[in-house]
N, C-alpha and C positions, 0 to 999 in steps of 0.2 A: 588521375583517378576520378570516375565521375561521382559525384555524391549520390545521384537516383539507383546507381548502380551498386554501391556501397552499404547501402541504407536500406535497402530491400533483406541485406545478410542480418539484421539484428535481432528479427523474430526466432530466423534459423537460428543463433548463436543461443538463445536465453530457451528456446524448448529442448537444446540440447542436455537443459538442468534436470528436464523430467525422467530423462533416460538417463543420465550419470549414472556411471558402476556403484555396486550397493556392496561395501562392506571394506575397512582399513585397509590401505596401503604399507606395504610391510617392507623393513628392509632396501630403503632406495640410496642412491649413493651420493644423491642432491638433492637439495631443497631450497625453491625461488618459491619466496611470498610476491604478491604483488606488489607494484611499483610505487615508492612514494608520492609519485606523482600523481597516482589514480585518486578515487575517494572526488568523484566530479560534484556532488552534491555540497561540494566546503563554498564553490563558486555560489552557489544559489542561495545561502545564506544571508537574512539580513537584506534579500534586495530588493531595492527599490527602484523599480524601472522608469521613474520620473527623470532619471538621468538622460533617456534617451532624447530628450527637448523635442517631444513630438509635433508632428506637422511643423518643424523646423528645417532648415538647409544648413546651418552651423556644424563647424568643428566641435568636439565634444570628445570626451573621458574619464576614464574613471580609474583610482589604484585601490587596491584590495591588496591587503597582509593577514598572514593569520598564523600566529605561533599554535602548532598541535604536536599534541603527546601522545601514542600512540604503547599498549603494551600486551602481548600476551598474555592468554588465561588458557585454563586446561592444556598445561604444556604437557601431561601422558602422555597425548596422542600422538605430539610430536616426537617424542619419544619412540613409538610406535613406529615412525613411519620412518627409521632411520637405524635400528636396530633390527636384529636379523630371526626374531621368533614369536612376533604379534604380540609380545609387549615391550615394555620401555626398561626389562632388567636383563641382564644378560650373568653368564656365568663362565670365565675362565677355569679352563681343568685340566684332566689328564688327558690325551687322546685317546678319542672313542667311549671317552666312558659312557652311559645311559643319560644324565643330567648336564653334558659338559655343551657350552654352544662353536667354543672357543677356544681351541687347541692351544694351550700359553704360550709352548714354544713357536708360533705364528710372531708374537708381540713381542718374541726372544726373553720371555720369562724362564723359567724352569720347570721343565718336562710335567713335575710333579706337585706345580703351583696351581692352588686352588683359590677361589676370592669370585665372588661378584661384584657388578658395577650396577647403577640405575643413574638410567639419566631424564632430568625433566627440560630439554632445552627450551629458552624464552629469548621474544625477540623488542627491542626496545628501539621505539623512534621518535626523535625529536625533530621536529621540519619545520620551518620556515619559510611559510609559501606567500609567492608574490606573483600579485596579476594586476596587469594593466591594460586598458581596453582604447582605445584608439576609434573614434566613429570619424568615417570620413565623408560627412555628406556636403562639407563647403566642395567637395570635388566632385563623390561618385553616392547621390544619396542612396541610403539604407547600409553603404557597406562600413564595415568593421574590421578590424587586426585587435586578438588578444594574446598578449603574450605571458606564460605562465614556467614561474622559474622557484621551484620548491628547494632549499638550502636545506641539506637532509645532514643529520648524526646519528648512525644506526649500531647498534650494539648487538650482538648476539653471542648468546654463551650455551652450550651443551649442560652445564650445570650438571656434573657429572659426581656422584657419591659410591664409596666403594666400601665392602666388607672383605677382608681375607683370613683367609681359615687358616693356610700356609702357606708362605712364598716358596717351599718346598726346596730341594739340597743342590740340584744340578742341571744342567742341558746335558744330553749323552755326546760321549766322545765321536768324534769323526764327523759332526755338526754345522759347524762353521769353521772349519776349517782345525778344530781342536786336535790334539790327539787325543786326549783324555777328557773323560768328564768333568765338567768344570761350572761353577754356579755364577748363573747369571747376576750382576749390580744393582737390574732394574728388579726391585725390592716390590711394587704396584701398577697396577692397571693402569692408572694413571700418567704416572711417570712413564709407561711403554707407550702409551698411546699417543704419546710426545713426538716421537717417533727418534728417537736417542737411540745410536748403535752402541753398541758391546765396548769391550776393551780391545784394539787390534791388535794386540799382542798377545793376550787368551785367546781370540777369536779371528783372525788372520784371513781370513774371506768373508768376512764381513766387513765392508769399506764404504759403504755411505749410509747415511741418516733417511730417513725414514722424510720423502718431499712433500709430501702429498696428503690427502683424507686422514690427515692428523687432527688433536683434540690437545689442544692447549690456551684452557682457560675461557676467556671473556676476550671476545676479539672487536674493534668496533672499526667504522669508515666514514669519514665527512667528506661529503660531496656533494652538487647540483644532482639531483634525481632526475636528469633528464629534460631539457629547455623545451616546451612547448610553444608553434605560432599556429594561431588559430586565425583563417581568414573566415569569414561568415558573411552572408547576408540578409538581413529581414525584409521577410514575404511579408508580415502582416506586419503594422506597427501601430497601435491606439492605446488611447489610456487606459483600455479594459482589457486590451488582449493584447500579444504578441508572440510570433514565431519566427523563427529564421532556422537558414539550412547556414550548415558549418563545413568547411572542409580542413583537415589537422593537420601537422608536418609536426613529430615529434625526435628529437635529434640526442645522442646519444653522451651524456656528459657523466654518467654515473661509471662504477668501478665495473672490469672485468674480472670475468670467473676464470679462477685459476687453477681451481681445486685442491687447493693448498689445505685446508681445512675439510675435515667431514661436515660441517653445518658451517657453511661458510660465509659474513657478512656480505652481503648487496646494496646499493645503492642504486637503483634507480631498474631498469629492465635486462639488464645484463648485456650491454652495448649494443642492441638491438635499434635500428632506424626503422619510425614507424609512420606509416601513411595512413588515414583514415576521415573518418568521415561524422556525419549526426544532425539532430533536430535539438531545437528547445526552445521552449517557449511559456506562454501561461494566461491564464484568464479568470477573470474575476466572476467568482458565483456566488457572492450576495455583498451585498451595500445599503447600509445604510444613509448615504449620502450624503453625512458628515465628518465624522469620524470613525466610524468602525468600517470594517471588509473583509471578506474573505476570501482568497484564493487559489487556483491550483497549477503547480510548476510542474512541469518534466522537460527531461532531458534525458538523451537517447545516443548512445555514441558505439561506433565501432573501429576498430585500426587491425589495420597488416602488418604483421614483425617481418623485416628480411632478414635475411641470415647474419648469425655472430656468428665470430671466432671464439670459441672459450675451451678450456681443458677439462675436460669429464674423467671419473674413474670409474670402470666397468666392474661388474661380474660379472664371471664367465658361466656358458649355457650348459658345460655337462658338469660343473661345480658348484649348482648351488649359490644362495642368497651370504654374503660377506666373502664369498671366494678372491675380492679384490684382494683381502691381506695375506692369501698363499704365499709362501715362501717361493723364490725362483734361483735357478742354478742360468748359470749364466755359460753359453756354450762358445767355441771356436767356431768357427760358420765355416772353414774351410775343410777344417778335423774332425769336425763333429764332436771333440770330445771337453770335458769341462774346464770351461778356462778360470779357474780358482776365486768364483768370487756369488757370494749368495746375496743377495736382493730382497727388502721388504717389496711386498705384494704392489701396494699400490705406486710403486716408482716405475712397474713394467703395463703397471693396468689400467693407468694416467693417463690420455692421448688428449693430441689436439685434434678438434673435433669444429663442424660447423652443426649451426643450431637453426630450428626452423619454426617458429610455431607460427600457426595458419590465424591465425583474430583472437583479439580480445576486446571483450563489450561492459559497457555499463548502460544500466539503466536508473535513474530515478527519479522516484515522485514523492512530491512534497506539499502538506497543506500550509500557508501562513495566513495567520491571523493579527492582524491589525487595528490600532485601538487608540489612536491617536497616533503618538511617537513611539509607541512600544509594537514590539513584533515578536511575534510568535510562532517560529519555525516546526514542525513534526511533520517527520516521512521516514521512506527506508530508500535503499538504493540495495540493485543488486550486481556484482563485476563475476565476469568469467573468462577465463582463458584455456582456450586448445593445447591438447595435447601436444607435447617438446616431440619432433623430429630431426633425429641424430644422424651423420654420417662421420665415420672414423676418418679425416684427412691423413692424419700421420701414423704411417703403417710400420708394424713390427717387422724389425728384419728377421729375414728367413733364420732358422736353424741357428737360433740364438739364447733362446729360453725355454726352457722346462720346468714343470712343477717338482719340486725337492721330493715332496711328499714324506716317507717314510726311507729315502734314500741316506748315502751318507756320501760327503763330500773325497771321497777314495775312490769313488766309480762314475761313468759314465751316462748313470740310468736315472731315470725321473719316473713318475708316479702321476701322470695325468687324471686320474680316478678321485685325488684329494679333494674333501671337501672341507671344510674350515673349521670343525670339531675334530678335525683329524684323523675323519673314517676315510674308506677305499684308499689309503696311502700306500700301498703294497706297487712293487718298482713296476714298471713295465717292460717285458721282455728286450726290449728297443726302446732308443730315446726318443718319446712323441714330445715336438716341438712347437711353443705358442701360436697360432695363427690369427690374423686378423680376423676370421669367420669365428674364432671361440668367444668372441666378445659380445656377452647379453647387452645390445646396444638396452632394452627397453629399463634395464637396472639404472641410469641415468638419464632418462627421459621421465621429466616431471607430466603427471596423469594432469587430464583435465582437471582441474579446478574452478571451484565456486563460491564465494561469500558474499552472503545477507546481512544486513545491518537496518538500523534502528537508529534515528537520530531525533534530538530536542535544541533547539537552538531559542534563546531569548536576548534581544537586541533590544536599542535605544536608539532611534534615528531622527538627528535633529535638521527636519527637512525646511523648515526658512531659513536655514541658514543657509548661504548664495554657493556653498560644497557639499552642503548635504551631506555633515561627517553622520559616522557611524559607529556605537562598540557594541559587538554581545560576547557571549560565551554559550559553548555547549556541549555537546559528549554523545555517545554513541556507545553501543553496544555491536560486536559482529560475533557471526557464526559460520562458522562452514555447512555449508549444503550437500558436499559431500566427502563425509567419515572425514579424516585427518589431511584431506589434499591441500588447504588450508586453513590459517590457525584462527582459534576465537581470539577476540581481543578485544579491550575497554578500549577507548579513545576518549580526549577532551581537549579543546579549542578555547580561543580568544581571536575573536575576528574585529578587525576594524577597517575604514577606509574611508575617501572623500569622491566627489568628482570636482573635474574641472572643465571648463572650458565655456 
């Protein structure tokens, strides 16, 4: 990949922030925050480009560590963007009633179970980021190798709170497989959303658990967020200015998506291999020529995801937003007619899937002020990433699934018309059968996303010494740029490091 060619895309990538869709993202059935690894502005912190031994031919380097904390704020939104009515509370009911969102018996509650849920999901991350820079000018001067390896522990919880009016008396007979009307175990919202089957012996066509877009608890994942090598070279290089062109290889060491959970933790880009590109550099605009100085950093990057393998859960397109949890009857492919066995929604609505997004960019700029051996970092930075393009690899077999809807497990009919409150459930003359064309691929495709931030950084750099150590701390505020695509959140850091060579 050439860099001039790469780098040219980054103006395209960040005006694409002025056009962003204008108004909440509702009801999606994934959600990827950015990568631990991103936040390129932690590298610029604290530095002192005296490392580079100018107008030198020497070997040279430098290690940089920085433990950061990272946490969501305004978790509503997120809320929002993962429930199914453009806010963050929902209401399990009767079917069809006027206020219900969520047909109980969906979650194999009881027919005539009422209760709401609210959720504020928050995302928490602890990282450990290591960079070490490499200048190889005893060989090929100006050039460089940086290699950047962030140790991530990420946490993520739905933080789900529930009110019930009444777990109500029964599921109706001929259901799953019952003869008679018989009341459901699962007593809460919660406890169903576990995805916990019935009793098989009440319940005899109901025979597996619930795999998939499940909600249980506080889930967390420790991992490399992704091994960064960065080759580079500087074009300019003086004591008052420098730039270089960068070219990235970023390699995929973090967790794959399974879709085991509706808000599911990530580590790192979602096994994504990425190719990309950038500038950075900086120059001094005022000096007083002994101790004090002021100057200005940026840094400009853009990369290529190719394609992962991950597992998505869909909504289907004539069903409506949470159509994923429809009940499904499970058919004979050669009979056509029901082969004794009912299905939570997302174990048929689960595929494996390849994943594509076209670039994701950062920009940022930063003023530091210098003052002897103190530094004083303030800038923002801004990351954006392209819209997720989906294709379904693992295809539904023919004449094997139908929607339950309002049917009962004695007949051979399904109810294609169901929506997830439990309206249009009425049978359909004939059994219409799941196809891969019913799958709203765009319900599992993360929208564009954009966040801004705000950063303070204050450092201590003890430059006679022959390493030139370093320690600051600092913090950060982010925002999203657009509605809830992603999340605000505090951050705060401790950076330190030496050079050698």
């Amino acid at each position: 990949m050439q860099i001039s060619h790469t780098l040219r895309y980054i103006p395209c990538l960040f005006s694409l922030i002025l056009c962003s869709s204008i108004g909440a993202t509702v009801g999606k059935t994934f959600f990827h925050d950015q990568s631990q690894r991103t936040h390129a502005y932690l590298y610029l912190l604290g530095l002192n480009y005296d490392f580079f031994h100018y107008n030198s031919c020497s070997w040279h380097g430098k290690f940089d560590a920085i433990a950061f904390y990272s946490h969501t704020r305004r978790e509503k939104e997120l809320g929002e963007f993962i429930f199914f009515n453009n806010t963050n509370t929902m209401k399990f009911g009767k079917q069809g009633a006027p206020d219900t969102d969520i047909f109980a018996r969906n979650f194999f509650l009881n027919d005539d179970f009422e209760g709401g849920v609210t959720t504020e999901p928050s995302i928490e991350n602890f990282v450990t980021h290591f960079y070490i820079h490499f200048g190889f000018d005893t060989f090929i001067e100006n050039l460089y190798l940086r290699i950047h390896m962030p140790v991530t522990w990420t946490q993520w919880q739905v933080n789900l709170s529930q009110c019930i009016t009444t777990t109500g008396i029964a599921i109706a007979a001929e259901t799953f497989g019952n003869e008679d009307a018989a009341s459901s175990p699962l007593g809460s919202i919660i406890n169903a959303w576990k995805g916990n089957k019935l009793d098989p012996c009440e319940f005899p066509d109901l025979e597996k658990n619930m795999h998939f877009a499940t909600i249980n608890g506080k889930q967390s994942r420790e991992k490399i967020a992704d091994i960064s090598f960065m080759l580079g070279y500087d074009i300019v290089r003086r004591p008052h200015k420098h730039l270089t062109l960068f070219a990235e290889a970023i390699f995929p060491t973090g967790t794959r998506v399974t879709a085991q959970f509706l808000f599911e933790p990530i580590v790192g880009s979602g096994r994504h291999i990425q190719l990309g590109a950038g500038i950075r550099g900086f120059h001094d605009l005022w000096s007083d020529g002994v101790y004090r100085k002021l100057l200005i950093f940026f840094d400009a990057r853009i990369a290529h995801f190719f394609s992962s393998t991950q597992r998505r859960t869909f909504d289907l397109h004539n069903n409506g937003i949470g159509s994923r949890y429809l009940l499904f009857k499970r058919f004979n492919q050669q009979t056509g007619m029901y082969a004794g066995e009912i299905l939570f929604g997302p174990n048929v609505t689960s595929r494996i899937s390849k994943v594509d997004i076209a670039a994701e960019g950062e920009l940022t700029g930063m003023l530091q002020y210098r003052r002897h051996k103190t530094y004083i970092d303030v800038g923002g930075n801004l990351w954006a990433r392209s819209k997720e393009k989906i294709k379904i690899t693992e295809l539904v077999p023919n004449n094997t699934f139908g929607i339950q809807g309002n049917t009962t497990t004695i007949d051979n009919n399904t109810a294609h018309n169901t929506h997830i409150d439990g309206s249009n459930a009425e049978p359909d003359p004939t059994p219409v059968f799941l196809k891969i064309e019913d799958f709203n691929l765009n319900s599992a495709e993360h929208p564009f996303a954009t966040t801004g931030l705000v950063f303070i950084h204050l450092s201590r750099n003890w430059t006679y010494h022959p390493n030139t150590p370093y320690l600051g701390i600092g913090g950060d505020l982010a925002f999203s740029l657009d509605e809830n695509n992603s999340p605000y959140r505090w951050e705060i850091w401790v950076k330190t490091g030496f050079t050698f060579g």
